[in-house]
DOGUTI-983562 format. One line per field, with one value per residue: residue number from 1; residue in three letters; x, y, z of N, C-alpha, C, O in turn. Coordinates in pm, 1 decimal, always signed. Layout:
BEGIN
k <- (NUM, ...)
r <- (ALA, ...)
n_px <- (X, ...)
n_py <- (Y, ...)
n_pz <- (Z, ...)
ca_px <- (X, ...)
ca_py <- (Y, ...)
ca_pz <- (Z, ...)
c_px <- (X, ...)
c_py <- (Y, ...)
c_pz <- (Z, ...)
o_px <- (X, ...)
o_py <- (Y, ...)
o_pz <- (Z, ...)
***
This chain:
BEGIN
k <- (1, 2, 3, 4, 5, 6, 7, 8, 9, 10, 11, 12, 13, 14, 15, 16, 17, 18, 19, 20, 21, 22, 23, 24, 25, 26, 27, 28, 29, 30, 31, 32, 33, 34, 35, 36, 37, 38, 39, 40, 41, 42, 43, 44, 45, 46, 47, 48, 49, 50, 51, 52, 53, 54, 55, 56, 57, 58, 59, 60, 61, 62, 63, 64, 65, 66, 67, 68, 69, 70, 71, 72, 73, 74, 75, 76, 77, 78, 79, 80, 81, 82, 83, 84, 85, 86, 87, 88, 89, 90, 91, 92, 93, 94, 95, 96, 97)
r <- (UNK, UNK, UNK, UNK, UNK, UNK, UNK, UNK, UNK, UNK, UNK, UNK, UNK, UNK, UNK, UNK, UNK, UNK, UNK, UNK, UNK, UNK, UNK, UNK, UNK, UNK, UNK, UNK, UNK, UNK, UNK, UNK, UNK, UNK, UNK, UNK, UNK, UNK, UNK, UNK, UNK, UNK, UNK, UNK, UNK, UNK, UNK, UNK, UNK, UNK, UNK, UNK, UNK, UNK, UNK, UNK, UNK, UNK, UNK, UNK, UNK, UNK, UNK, UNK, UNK, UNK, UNK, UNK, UNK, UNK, UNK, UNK, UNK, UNK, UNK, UNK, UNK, UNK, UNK, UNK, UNK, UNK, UNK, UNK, UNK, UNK, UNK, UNK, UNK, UNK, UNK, UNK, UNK, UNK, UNK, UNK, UNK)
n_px <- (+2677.4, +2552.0, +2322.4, +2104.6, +2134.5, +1879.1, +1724.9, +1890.1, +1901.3, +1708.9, +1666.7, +1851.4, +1746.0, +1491.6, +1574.1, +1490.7, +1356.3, +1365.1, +1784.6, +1957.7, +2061.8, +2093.5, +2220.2, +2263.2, +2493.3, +2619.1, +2659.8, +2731.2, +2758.4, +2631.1, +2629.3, +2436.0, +2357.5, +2262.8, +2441.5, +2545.8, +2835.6, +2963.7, +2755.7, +2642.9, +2517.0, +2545.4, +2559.4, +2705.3, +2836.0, +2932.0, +3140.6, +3184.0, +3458.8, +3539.6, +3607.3, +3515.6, +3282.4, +3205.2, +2934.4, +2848.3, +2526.5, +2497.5, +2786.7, +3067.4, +3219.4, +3344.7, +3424.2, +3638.3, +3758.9, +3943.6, +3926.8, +3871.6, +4149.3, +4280.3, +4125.1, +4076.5, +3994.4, +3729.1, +3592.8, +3209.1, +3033.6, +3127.2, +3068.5, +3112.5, +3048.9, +2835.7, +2647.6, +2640.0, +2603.2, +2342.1, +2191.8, +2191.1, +2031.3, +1824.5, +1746.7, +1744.5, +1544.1, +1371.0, +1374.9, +1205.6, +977.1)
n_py <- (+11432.3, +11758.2, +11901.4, +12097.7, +12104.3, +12106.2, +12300.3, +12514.1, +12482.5, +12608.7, +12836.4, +12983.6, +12969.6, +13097.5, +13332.6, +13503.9, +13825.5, +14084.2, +14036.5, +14021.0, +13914.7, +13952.5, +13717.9, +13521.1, +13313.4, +13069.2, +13217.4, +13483.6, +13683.1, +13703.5, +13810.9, +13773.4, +13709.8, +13684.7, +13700.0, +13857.1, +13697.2, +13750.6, +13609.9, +13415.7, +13339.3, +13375.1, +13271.9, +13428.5, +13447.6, +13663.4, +13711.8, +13903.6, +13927.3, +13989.4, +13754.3, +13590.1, +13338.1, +13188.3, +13040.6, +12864.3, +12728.1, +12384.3, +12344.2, +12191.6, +12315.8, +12595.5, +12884.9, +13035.0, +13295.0, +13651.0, +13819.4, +13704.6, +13642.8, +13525.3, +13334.8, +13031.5, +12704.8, +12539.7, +12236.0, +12234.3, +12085.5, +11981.2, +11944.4, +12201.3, +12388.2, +12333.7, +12369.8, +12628.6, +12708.9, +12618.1, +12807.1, +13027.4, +13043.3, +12946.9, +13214.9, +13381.6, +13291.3, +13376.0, +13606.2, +13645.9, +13566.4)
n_pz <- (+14425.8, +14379.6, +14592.0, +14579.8, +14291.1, +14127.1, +14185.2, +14171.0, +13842.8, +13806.3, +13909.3, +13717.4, +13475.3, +13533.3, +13717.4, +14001.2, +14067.9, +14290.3, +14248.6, +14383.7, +14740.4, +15110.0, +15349.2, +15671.1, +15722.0, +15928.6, +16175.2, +16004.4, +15808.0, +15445.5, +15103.0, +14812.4, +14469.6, +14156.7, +13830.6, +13512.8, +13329.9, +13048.1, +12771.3, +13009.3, +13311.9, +13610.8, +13955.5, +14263.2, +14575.5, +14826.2, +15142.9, +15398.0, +15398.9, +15170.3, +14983.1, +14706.9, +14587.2, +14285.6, +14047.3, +13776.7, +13621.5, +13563.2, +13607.2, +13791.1, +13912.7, +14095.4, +14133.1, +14348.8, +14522.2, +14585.5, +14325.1, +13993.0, +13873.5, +14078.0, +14169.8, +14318.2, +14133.4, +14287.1, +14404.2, +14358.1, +14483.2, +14725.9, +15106.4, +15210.9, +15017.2, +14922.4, +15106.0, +15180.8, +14917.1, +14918.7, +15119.5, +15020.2, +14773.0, +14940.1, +15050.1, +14839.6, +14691.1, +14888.1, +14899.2, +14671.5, +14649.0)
ca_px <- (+2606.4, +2534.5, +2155.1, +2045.9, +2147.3, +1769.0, +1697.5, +1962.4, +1962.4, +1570.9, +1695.2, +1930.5, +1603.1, +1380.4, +1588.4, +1423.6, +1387.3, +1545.2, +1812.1, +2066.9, +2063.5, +2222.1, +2171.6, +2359.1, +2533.2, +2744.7, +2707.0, +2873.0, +2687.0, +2730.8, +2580.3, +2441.7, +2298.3, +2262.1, +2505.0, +2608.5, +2950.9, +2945.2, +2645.1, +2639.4, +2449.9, +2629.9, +2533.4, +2764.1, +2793.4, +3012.5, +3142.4, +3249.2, +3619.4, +3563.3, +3588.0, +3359.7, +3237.8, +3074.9, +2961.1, +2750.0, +2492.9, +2560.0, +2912.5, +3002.5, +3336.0, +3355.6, +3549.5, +3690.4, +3858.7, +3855.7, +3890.9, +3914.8, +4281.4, +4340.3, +4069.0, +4095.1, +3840.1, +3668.0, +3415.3, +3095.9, +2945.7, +3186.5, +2930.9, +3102.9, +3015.1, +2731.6, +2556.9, +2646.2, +2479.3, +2137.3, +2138.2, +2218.0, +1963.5, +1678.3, +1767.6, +1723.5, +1411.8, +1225.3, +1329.9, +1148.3, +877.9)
ca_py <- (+11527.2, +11900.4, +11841.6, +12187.9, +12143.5, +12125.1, +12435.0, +12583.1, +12578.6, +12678.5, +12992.6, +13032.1, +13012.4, +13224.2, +13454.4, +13594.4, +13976.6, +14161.4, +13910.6, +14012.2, +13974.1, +13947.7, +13584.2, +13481.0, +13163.8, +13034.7, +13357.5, +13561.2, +13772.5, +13723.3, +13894.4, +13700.7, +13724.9, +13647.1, +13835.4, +13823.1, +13702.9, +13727.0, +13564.2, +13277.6, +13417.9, +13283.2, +13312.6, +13455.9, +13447.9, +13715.0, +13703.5, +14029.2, +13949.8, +14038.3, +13689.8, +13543.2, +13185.4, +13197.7, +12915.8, +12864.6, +12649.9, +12280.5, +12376.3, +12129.3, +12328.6, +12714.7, +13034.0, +13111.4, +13451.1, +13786.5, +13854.8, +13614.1, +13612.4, +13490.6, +13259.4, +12871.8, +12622.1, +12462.8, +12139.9, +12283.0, +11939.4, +11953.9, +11985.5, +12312.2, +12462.4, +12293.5, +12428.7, +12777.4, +12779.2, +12618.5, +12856.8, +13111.4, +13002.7, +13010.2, +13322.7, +13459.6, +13238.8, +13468.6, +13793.1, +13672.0, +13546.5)
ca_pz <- (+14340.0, +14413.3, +14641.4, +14544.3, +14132.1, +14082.2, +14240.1, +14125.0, +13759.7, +13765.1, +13933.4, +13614.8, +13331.3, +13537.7, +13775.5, +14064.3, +14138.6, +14261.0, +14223.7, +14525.7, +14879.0, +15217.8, +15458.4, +15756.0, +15772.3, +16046.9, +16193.6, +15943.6, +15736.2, +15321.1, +14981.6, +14674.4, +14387.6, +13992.3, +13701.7, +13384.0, +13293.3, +12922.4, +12820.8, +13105.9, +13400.7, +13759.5, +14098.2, +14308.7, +14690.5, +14881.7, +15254.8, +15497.5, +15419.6, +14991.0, +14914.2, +14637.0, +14520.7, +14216.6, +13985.1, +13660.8, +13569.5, +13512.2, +13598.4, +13930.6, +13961.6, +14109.5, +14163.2, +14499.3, +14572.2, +14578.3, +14174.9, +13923.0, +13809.6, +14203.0, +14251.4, +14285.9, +14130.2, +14377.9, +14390.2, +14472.4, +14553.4, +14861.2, +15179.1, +15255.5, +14949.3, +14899.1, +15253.9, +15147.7, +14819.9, +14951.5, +15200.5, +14921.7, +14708.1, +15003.1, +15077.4, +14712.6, +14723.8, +15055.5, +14875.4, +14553.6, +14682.6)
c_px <- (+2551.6, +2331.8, +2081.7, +2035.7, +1987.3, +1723.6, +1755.8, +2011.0, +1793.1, +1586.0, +1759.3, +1808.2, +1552.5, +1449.6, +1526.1, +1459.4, +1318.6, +1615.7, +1954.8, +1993.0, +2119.4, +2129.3, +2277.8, +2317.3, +2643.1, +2721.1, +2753.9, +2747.8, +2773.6, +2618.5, +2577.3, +2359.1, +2352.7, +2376.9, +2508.2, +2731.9, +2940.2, +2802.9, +2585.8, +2581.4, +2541.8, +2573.9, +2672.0, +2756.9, +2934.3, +3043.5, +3196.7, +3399.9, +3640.4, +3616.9, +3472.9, +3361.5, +3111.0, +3063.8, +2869.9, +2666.1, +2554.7, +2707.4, +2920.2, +3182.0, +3322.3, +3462.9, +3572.7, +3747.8, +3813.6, +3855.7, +3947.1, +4020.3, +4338.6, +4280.2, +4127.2, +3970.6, +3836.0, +3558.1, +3298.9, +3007.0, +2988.8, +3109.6, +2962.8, +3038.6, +2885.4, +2628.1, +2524.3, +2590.7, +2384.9, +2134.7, +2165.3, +2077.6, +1786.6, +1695.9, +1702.8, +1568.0, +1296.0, +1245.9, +1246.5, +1021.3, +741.1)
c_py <- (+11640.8, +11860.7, +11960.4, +12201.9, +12152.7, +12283.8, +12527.8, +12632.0, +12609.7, +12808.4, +13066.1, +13083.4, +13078.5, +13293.0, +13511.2, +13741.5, +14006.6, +14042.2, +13907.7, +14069.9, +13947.6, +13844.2, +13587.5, +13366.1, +13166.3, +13127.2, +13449.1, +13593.7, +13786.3, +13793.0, +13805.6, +13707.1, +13668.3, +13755.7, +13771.7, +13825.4, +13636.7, +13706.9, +13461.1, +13398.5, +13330.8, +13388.2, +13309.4, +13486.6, +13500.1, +13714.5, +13834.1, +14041.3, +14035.9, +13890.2, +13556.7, +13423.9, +13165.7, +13078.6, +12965.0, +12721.6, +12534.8, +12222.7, +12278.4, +12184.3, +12507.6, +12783.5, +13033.2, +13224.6, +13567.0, +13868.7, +13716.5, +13556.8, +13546.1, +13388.8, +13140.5, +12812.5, +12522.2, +12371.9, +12194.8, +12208.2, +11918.2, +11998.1, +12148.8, +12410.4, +12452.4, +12371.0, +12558.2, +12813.0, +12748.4, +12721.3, +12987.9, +13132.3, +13021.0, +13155.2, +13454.7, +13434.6, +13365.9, +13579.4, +13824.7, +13651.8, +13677.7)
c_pz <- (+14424.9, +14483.2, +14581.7, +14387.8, +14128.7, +14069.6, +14129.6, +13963.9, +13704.8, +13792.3, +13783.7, +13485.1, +13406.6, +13694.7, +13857.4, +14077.3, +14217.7, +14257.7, +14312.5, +14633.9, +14945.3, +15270.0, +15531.2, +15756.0, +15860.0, +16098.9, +16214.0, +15827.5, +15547.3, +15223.1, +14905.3, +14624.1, +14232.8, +13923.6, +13657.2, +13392.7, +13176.3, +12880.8, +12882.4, +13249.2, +13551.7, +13898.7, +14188.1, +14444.5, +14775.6, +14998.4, +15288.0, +15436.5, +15229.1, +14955.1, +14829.8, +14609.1, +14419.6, +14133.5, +13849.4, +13671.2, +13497.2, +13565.3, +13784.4, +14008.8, +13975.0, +14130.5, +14296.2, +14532.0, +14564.9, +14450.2, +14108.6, +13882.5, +13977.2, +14253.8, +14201.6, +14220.0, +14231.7, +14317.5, +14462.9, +14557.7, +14686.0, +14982.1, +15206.9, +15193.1, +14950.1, +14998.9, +15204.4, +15013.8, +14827.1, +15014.6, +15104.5, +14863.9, +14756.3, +15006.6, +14923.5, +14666.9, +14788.4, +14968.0, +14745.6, +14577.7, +14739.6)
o_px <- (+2507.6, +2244.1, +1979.9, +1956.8, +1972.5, +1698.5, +1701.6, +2085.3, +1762.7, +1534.5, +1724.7, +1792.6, +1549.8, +1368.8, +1474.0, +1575.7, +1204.4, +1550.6, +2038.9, +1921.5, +2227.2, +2006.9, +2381.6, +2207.9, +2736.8, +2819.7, +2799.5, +2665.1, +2882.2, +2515.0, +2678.0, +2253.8, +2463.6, +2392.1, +2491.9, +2782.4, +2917.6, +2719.0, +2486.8, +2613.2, +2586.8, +2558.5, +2742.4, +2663.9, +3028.2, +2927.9, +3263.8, +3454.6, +3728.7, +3700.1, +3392.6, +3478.1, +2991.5, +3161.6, +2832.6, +2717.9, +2634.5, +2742.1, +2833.1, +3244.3, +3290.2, +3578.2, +3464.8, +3816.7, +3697.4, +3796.5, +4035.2, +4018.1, +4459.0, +4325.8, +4195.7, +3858.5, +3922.4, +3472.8, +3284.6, +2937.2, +2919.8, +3072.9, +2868.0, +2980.9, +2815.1, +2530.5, +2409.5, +2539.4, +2299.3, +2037.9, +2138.6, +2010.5, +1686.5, +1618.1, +1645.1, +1490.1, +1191.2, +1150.5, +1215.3, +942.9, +630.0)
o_py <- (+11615.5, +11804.7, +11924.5, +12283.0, +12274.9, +12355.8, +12590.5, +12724.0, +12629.0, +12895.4, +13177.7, +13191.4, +13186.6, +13301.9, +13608.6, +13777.9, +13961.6, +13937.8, +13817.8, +14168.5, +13902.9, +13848.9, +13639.9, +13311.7, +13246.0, +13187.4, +13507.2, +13514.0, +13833.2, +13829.5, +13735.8, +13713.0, +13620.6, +13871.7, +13652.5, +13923.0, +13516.2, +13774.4, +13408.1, +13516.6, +13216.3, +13507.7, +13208.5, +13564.7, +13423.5, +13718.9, +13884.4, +14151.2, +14111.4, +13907.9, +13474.6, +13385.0, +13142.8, +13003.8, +13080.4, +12619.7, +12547.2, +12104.7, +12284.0, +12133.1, +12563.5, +12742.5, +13028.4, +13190.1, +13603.1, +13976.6, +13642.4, +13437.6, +13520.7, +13332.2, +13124.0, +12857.9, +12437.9, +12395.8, +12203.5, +12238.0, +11853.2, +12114.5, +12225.4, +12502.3, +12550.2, +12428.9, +12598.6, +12922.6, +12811.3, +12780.0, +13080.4, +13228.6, +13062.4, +13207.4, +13563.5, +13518.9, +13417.2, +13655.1, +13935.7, +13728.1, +13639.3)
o_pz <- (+14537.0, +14417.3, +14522.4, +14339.3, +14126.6, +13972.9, +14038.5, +13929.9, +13587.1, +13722.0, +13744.9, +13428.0, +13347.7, +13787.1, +13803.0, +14095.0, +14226.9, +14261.6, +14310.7, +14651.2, +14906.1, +15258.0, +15490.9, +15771.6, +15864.1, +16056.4, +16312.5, +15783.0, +15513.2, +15278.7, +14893.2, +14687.5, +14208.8, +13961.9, +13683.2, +13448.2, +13165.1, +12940.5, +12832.0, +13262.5, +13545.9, +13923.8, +14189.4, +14464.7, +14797.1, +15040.7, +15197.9, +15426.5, +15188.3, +14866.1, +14874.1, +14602.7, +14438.2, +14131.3, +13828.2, +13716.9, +13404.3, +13568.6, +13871.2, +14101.8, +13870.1, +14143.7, +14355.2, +14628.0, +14546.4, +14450.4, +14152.5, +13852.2, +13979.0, +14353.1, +14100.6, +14243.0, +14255.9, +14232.0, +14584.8, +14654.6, +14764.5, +14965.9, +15224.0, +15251.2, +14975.7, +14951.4, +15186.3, +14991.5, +14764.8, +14966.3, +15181.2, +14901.0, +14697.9, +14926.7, +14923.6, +14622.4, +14749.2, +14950.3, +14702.4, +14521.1, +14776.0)
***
């Protein structure tokens, strides 16, 4: 199970703002923040190269690529993912705070 789901779908009901920013992980410098796709809100987390990993609430399966019609679904529960959206997540955390 996803360690951050808690976190993560309190961010979804109350949204911090601003609601993008930049963290380094591994160090490698990425972009993330909240949108709207449709009306489902998803956090989205970009790297240097233009490719994205976004997910939704609840949802324990994400986007990978660099537009939608190209990405894969991914498990986000997998530690790789998983690392990269806590550290997402703090990150969106410090700039709301």
């Amino acid at each position: 199970m996803l360690d951050c789901q808690f976190n993560f779908q309190q961010f979804f009901v109350s949204p911090p703002t601003p609601s993008i920013t930049t963290f380094e992980y591994n160090q490698r410098q990425y972009t993330c923040g909240f949108y709207k796709n449709g009306i489902e809100a998803e956090l989205r987390i970009k790297n240097t190269e233009g490719k994205v990993l976004a997910m939704q609430p609840g949802n324990m399966i994400g986007l990978l690529g660099t537009n939608r019609q190209n990405a894969k679904e991914v498990d986000i529960s997998q530690p790789q993912y998983d690392s990269i959206i806590q550290a997402a997540l703090r990150a969106l955390s410090v700039k709301s705070s």
